[in-house]
C-alpha positions as CSV (number, residue, x, y, z in Angstrom):
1,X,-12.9,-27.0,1.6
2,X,-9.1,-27.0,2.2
3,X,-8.2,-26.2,-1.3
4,X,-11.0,-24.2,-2.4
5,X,-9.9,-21.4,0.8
6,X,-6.5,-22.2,-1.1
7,X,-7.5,-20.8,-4.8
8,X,-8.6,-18.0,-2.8
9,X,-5.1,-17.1,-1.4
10,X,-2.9,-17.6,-4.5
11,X,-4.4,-15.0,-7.3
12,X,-5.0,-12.6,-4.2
13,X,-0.9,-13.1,-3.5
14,X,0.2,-12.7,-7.3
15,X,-1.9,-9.5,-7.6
16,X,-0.2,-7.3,-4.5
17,X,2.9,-8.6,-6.2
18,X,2.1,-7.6,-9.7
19,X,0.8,-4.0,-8.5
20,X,4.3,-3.9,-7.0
21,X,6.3,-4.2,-10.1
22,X,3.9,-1.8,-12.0
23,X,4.9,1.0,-9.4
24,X,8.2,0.0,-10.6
25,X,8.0,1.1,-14.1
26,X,5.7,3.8,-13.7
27,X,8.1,5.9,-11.3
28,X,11.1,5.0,-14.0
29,X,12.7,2.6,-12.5
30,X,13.8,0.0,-15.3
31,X,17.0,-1.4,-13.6
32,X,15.3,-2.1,-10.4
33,X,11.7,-3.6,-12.3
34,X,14.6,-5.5,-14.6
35,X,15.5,-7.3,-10.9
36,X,12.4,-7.4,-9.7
37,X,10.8,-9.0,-12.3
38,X,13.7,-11.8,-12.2
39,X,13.0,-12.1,-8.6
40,X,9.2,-12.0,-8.9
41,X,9.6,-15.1,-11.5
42,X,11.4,-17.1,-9.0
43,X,8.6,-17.1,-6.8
44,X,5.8,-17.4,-9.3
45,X,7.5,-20.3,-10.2
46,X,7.8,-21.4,-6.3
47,X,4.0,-20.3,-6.0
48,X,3.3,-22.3,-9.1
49,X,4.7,-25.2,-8.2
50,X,3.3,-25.3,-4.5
51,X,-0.3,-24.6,-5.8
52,X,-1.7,-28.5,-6.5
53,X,-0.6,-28.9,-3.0
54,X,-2.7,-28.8,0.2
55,X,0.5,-29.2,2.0
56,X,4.3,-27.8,1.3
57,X,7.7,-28.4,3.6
58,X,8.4,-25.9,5.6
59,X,11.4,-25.1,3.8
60,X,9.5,-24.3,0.5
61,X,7.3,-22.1,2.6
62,X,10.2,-20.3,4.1
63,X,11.8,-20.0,0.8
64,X,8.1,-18.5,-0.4
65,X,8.2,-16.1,2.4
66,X,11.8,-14.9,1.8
67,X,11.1,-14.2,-1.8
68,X,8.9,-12.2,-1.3
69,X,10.2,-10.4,1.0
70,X,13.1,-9.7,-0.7
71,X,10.7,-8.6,-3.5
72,X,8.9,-5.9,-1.0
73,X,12.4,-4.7,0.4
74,X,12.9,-4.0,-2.9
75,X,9.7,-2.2,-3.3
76,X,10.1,-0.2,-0.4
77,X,13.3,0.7,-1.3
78,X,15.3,-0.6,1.8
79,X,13.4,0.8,4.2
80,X,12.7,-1.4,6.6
81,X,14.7,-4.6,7.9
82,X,13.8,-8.5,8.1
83,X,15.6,-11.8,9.3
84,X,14.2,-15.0,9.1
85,X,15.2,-17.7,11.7
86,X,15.0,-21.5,12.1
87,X,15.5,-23.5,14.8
88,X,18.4,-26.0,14.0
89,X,16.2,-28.7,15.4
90,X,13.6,-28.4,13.1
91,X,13.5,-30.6,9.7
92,X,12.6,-27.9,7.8
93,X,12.9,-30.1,4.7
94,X,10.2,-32.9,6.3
95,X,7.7,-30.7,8.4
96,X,4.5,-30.3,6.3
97,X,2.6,-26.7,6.6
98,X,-0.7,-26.1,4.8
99,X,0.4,-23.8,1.9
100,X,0.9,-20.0,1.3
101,X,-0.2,-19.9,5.4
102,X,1.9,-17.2,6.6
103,X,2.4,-15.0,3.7
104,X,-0.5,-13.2,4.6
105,X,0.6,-12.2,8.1
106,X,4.0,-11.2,6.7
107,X,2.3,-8.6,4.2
108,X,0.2,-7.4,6.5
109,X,3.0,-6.8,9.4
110,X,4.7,-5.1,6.8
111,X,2.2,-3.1,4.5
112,X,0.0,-1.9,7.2
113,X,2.7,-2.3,10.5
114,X,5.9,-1.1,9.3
115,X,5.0,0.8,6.1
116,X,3.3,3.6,8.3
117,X,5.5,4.0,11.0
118,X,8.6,6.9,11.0
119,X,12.1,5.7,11.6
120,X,13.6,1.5,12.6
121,X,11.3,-0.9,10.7
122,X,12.1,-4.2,11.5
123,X,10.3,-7.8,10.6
124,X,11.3,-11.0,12.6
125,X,9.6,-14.6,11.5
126,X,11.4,-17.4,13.6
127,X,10.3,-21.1,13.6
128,X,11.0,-23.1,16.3
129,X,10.5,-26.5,17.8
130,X,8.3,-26.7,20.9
131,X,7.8,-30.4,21.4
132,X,8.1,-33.6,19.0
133,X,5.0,-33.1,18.0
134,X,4.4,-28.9,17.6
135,X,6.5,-26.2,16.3
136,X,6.1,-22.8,16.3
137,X,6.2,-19.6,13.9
138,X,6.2,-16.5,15.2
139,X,6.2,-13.4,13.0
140,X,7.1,-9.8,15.3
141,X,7.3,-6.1,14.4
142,X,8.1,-3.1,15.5
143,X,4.9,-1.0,13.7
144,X,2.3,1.3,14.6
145,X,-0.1,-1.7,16.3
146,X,-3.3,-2.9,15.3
147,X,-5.3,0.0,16.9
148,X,-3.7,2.9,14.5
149,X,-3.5,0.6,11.3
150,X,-7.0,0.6,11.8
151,X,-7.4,4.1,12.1
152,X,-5.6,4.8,9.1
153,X,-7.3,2.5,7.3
154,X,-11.0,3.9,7.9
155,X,-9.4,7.6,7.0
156,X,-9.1,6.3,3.2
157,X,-11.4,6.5,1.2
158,X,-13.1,3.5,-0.3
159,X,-11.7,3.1,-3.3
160,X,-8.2,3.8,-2.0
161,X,-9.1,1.6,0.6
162,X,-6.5,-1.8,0.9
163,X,-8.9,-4.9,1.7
164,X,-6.8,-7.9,2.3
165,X,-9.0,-11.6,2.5
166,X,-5.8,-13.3,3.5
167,X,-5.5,-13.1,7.0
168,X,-9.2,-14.4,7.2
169,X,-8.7,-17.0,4.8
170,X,-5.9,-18.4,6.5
171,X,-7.6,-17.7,10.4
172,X,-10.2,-20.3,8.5
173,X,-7.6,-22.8,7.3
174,X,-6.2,-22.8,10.8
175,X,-9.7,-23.4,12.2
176,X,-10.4,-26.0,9.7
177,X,-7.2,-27.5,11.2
178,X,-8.3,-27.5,14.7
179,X,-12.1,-29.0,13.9
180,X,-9.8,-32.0,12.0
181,X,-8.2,-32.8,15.6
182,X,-5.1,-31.4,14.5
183,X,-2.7,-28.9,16.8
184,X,-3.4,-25.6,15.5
185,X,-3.5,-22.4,17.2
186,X,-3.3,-18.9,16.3
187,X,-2.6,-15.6,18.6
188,X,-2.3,-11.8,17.4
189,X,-1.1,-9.8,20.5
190,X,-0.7,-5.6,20.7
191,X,2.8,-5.2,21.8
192,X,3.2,-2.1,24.3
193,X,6.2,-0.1,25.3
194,X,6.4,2.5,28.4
195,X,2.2,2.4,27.4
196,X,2.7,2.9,24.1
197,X,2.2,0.7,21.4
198,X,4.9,-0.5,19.5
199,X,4.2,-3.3,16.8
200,X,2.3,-6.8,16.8
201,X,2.9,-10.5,17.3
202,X,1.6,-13.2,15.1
203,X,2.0,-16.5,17.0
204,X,1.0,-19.9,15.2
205,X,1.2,-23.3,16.6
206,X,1.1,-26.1,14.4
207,X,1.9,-30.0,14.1
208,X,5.2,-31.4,13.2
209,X,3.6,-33.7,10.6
210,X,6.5,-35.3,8.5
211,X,6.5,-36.4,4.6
């Protein structure tokens, strides 16, 4: 079940990518699709080689998720900022993490969060350790909140209309976690400012299972 959720995920992550080059060359811009291409390879090749997997460390995952968002600040044209932080404590290079799991949050912070919002953009994913035995990811921006995203998205028309399967997909891989016995949890809050909203959090809790 684990890895047929998982062939869902990968052609649905290659495709937003490959639409992202091809807006590359059709506004002109060779140099930059040149880069991006050479980039986009380095992660295909990442993607490729973490797809027989069920599980990855968590370093190939972060390295997954920092390509491509390198790729996408690219795209975007250095419009919005991103850091990526890892607890010192962790053993990022022996911690097992189900595969391509929190890609989908990061796209989705930043295609329908950021992408819509006027002025700062700015993407935070930290992982850090909260016991021996869990550690935790969080992923936090700044955006326009879940509430407006989904306004916008019901004003587009259908066939302009972006449906992404990956958050769902990877809520179910986390549940299939949980029914397993394993630590898993997962929390989307509505950040607020002054009563206004102003982004999203993407919490997930997992087990520190070593290789």
């Amino acid at each position: 079940e684990i890895k047929a959720i998982r062939s869902q995920m990968n052609p649905h992550f290659v495709f937003n990518c490959l639409n992202s080059i091809q807006e590359c060359i059709v506004t002109q811009k060779y140099g930059e699709a040149s880069l991006y291409l050479n980039k986009f390879a380095k992660l295909f090749r990442s993607v490729l080689n973490n797809s027989g997997k069920v599980m990855v460390t968590l370093a190939e995952e972060i390295e997954v998720l920092d390509l491509y968002l390198a790729l996408e600040h690219m795209r975007f044209e250095k419009s919005f900022t991103y850091t990526i932080h890892t607890d010192e404590e962790l053993e990022a290079e022996e911690i097992l993490i189900p595969s391509m799991l929190l890609q989908p949050y990061v796209e989705n912070a930043l295609w329908h969060g950021l992408m819509h919002k006027q002025g700062d953009r700015k993407l935070c994913i930290a992982f850090t350790k909260k016991s021996d035995a869990v550690f935790e990811c969080v992923i936090d921006d700044n955006g326009i909140g879940r509430t407006k995203a989904l306004e916008l998205k019901e004003q587009q028309s259908k066939t302009k209309r972006h449906v992404s399967k990956g958050m769902t997909i990877s809520k179910d891989r986390v549940d299939l976690l949980q029914k397993q016995g394993q630590h898993a949890r997962l929390e989307i809050l509505d950040k607020y400012h002054e009563g206004t909203a102003a982004g999203t959090r993407v919490v997930i809790e997992l087990s520190s299972f070593l290789q």
